[in-house]
N, C-alpha and C positions, 0 to 999 in steps of 0.2 A: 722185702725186709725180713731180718730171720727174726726168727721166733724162739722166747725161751718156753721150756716145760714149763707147764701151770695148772691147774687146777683151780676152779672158779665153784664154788655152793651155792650161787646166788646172791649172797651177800658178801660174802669175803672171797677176796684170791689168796693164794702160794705159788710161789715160785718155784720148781723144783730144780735140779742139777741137769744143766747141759740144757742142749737146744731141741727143738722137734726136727725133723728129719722133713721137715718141708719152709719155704717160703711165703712169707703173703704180702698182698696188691689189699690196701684198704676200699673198701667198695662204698660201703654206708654206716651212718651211725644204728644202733636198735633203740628203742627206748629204756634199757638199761645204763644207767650212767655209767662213761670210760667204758662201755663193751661196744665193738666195731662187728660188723661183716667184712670179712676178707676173702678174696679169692686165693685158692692157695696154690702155691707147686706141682702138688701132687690131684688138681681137678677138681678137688674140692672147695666149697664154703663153708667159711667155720665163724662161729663167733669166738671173739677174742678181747680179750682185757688189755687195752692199749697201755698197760703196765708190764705185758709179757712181748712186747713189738719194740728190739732193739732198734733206736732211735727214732721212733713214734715223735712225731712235732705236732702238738694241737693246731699250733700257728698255721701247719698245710694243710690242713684240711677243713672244711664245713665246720662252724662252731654244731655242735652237740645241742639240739633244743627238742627239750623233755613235752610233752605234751597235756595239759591238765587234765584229759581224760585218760590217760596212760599213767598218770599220777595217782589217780584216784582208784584206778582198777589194781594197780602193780601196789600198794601202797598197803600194811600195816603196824599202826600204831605209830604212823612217821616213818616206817623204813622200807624203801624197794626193796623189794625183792626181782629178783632175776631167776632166770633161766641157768642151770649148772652148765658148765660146758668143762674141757681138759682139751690140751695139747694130744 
């Protein structure tokens, strides 16, 4: 699936202009909510904001299930935090 430029802080994405200069095969969810593992084009795994995975379908793949201990660790004052990643 192609992929658009993004930028993820953990808590928020952006979108940026144009596409990354690779493909990706969704592999697994993380414990970050809407962030996948992807295998990508260019041999890489990357985590990725299935907001930046042009035609991303939840409906195909594994519902997304967050873990209470992942919750509690990833978890301030009510809000995950994640891991940054970018295109």
């Amino acid at each position: 699936m192609k992929v658009l430029k993004f930028t993820y802080n953990g808590i928020t994405g952006k979108l940026g202009p144009g596409a990354a200069d690779y493909e990706a095969e969704f592999l697994k969810w993380t414990d970050d909510p809407g962030i996948g593992v992807f295998s990508c084009s260019d041999g890489k795994e990357r985590k990725i904001p299935t907001c930046a995975v042009v035609g991303f379908n939840d409906d195909d793949f594994p519902k997304q299930e967050l873990s209470k201990e992942a919750l509690r660790q990833r978890s301030v004052f009510g809000i995950i935090l994640g891991e940054p990643c970018h295109s």
